[in-house]
N, CA, C and O atoms as a MOPAC input file, in Angstrom:
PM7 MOZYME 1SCF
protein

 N     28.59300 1    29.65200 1    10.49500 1
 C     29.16800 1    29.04600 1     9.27700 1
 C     29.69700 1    27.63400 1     9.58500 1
 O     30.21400 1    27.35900 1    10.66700 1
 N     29.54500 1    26.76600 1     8.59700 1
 C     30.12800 1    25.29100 1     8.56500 1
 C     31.20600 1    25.09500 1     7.57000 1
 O     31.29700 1    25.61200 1     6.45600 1
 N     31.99300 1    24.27800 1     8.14200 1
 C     33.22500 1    24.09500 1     7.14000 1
 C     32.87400 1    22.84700 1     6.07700 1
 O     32.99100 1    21.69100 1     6.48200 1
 N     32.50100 1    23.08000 1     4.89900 1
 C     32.44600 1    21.86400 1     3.73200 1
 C     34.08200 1    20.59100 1     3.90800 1
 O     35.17700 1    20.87700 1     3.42300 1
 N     33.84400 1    19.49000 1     4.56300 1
 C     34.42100 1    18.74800 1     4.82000 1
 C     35.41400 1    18.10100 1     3.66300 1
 O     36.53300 1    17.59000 1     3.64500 1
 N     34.60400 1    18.34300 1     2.91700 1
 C     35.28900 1    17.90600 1     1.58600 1
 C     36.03200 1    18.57300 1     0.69100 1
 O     37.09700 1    18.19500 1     0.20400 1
 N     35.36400 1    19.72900 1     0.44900 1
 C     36.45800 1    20.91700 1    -0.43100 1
 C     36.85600 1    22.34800 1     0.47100 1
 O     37.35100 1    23.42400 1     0.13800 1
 N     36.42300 1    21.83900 1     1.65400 1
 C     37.36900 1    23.22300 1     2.98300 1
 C     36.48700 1    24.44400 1     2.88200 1
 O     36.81200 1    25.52000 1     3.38500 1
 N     35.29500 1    24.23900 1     2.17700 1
 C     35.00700 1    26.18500 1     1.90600 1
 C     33.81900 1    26.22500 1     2.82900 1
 O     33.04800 1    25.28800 1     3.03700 1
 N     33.76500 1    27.55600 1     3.40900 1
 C     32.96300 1    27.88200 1     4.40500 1
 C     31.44000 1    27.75800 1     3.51900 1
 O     31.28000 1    27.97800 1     2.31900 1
 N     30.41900 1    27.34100 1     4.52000 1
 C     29.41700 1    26.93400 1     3.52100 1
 C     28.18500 1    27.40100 1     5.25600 1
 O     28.30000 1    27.01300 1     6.41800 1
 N     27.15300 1    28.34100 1     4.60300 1
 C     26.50600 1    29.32200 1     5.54800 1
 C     24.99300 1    27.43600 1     5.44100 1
 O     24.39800 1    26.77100 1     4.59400 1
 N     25.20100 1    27.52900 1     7.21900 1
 C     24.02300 1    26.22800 1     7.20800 1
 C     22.74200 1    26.47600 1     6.64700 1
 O     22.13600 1    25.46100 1     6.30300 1
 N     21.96500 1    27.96600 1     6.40100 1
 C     20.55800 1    28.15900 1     5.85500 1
 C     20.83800 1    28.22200 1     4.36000 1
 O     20.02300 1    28.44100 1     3.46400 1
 N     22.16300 1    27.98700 1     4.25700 1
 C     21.78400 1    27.89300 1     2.36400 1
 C     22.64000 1    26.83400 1     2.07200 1
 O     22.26700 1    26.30600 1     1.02400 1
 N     23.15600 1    26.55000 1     2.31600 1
 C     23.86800 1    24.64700 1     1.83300 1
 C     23.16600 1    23.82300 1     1.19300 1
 O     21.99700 1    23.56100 1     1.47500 1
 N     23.70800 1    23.40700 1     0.40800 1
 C     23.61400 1    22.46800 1    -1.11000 1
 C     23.21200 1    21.33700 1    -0.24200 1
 O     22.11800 1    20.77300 1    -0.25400 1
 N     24.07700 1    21.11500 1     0.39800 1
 C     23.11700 1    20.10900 1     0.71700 1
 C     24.09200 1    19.43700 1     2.51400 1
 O     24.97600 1    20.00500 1     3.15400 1
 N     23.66300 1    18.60000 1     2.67600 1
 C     23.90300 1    18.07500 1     4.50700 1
 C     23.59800 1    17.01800 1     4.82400 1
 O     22.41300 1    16.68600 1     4.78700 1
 N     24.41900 1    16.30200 1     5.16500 1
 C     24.28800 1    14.79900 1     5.67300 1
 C     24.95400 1    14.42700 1     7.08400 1
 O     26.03200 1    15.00100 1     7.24400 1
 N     24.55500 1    13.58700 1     8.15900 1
 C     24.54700 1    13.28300 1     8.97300 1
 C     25.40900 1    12.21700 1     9.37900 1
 O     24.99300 1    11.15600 1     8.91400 1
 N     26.48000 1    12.07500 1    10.08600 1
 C     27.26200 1    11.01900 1    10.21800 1
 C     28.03900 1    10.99000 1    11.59500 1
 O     28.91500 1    11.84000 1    11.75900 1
 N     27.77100 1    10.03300 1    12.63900 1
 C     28.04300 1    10.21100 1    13.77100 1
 C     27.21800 1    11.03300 1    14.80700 1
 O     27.41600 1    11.16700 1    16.01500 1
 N     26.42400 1    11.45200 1    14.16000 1
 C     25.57000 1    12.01500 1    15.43200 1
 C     26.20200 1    14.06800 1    15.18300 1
 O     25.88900 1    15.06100 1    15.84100 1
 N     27.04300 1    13.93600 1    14.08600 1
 C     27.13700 1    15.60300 1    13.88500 1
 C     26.69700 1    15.75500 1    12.25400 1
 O     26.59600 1    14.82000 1    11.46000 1
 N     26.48200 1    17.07900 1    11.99500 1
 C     25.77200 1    17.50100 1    10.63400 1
 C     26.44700 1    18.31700 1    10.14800 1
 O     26.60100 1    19.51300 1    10.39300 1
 N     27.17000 1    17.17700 1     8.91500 1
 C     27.81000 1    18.43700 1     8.02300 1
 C     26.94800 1    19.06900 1     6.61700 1
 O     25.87700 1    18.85500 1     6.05000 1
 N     28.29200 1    20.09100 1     6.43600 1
 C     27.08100 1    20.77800 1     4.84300 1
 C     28.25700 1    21.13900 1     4.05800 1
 O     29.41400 1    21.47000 1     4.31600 1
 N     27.69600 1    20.99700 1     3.22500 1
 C     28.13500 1    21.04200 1     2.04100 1
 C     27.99900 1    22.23700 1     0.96200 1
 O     27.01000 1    22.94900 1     0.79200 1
 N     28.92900 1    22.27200 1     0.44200 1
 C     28.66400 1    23.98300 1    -1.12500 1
 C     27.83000 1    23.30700 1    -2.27600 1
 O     27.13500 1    23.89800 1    -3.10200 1
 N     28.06300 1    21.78900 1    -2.15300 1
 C     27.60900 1    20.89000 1    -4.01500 1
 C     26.60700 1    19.57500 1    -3.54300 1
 O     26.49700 1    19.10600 1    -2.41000 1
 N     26.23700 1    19.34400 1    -4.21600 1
 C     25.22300 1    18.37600 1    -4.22600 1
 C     26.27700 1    16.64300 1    -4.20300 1
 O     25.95200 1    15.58700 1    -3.66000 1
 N     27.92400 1    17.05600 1    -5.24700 1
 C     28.57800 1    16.26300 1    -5.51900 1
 C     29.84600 1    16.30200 1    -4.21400 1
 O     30.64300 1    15.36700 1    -4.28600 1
 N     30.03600 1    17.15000 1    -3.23500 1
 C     30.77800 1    16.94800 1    -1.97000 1
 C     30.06300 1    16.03100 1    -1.49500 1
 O     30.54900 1    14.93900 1    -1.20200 1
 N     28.39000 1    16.40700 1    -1.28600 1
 C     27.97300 1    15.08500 1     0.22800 1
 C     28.13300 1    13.72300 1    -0.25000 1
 O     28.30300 1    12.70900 1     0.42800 1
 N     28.01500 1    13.90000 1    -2.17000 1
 C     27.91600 1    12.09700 1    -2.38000 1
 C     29.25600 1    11.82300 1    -2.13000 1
 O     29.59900 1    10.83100 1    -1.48600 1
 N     30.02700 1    12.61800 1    -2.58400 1
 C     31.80200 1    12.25300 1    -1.98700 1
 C     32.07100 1    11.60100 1    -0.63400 1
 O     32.73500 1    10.58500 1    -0.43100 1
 N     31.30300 1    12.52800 1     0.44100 1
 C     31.42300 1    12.57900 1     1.54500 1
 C     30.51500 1    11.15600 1     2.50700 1
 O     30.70800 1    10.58100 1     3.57800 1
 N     29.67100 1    11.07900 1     1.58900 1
 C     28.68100 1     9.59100 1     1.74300 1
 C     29.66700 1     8.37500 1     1.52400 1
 O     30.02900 1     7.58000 1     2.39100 1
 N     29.98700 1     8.38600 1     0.34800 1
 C     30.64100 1     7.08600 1     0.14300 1
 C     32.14400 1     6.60600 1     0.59900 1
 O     32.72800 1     5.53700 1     0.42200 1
 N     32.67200 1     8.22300 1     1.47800 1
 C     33.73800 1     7.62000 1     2.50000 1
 C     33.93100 1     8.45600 1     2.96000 1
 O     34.64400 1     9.32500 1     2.45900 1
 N     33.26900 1     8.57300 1     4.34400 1
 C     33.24600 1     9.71800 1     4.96500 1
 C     34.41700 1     9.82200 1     5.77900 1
 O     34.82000 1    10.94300 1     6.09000 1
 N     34.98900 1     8.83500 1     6.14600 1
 C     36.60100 1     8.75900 1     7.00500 1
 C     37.41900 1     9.13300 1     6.14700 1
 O     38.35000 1     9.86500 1     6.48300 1
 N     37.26700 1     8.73700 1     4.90800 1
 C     38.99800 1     9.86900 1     4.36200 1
 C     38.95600 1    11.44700 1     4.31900 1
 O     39.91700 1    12.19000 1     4.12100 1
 N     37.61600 1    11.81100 1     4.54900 1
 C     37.27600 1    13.26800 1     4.71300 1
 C     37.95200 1    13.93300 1     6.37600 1
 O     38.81300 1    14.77800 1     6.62300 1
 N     37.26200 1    13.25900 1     7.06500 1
 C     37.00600 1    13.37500 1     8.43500 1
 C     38.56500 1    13.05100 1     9.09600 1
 O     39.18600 1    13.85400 1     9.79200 1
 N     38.91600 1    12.04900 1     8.81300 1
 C     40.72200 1    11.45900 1     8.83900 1
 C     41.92200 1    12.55300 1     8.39100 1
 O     43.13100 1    12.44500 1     8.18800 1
 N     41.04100 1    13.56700 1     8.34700 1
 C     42.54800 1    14.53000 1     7.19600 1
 C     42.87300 1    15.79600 1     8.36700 1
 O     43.93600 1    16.18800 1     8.85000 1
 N     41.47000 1    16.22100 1     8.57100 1
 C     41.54900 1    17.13200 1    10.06200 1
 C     42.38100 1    16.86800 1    11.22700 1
 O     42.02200 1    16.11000 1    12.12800 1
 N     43.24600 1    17.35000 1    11.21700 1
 C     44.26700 1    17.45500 1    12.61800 1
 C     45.05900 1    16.03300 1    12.81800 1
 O     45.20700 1    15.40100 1    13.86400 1
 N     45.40100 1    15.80300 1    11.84800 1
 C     46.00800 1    14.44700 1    11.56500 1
 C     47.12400 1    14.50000 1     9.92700 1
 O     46.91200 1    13.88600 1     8.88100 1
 N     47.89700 1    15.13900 1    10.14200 1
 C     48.77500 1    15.44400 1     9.25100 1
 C     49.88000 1    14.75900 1     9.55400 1
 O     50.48300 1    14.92000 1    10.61500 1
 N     50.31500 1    13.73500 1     8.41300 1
 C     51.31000 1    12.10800 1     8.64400 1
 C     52.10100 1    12.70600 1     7.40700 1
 O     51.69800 1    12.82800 1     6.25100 1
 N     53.41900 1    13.07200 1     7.98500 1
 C     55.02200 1    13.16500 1     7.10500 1
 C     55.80100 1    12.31800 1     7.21800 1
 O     56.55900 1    12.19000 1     8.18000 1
 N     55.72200 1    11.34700 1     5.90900 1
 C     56.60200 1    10.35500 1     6.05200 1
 C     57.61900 1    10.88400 1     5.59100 1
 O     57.42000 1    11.71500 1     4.70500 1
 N     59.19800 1    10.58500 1     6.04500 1
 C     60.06300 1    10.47300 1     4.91200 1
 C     60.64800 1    11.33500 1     5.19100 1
 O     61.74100 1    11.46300 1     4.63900 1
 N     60.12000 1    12.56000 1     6.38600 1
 C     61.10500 1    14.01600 1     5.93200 1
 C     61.80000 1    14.05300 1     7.49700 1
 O     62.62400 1    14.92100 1     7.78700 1

């Protein structure tokens, strides 16, 4: 199983909507409308994983 980068949901690689390539790893996707998400800025996706910033508290 692959984790959909964009909306967190486990997404099985032989049936994924769809998969795009960035950095030399392959993600997948549940929607046709995550990868274009995920196309047109793939660092605010990728930037959120294990990088949790609390300002203020």
């Amino acid at each position: 199983m692959a984790k959909d980068p964009v909306c967190n949901m486990e997404v099985d690689e032989a049936t994924a909507a769809a998969k795009s390539e960035y950095n030399g790893t392959t993600y997948y996707f549940c929607a046709a409308g995550c990868k274009r998400a995920f196309d047109k800025e793939p660092e605010t996706y990728l930037s959120v994983h294990g990088e949790h910033h609390h300002h203020g508290h």
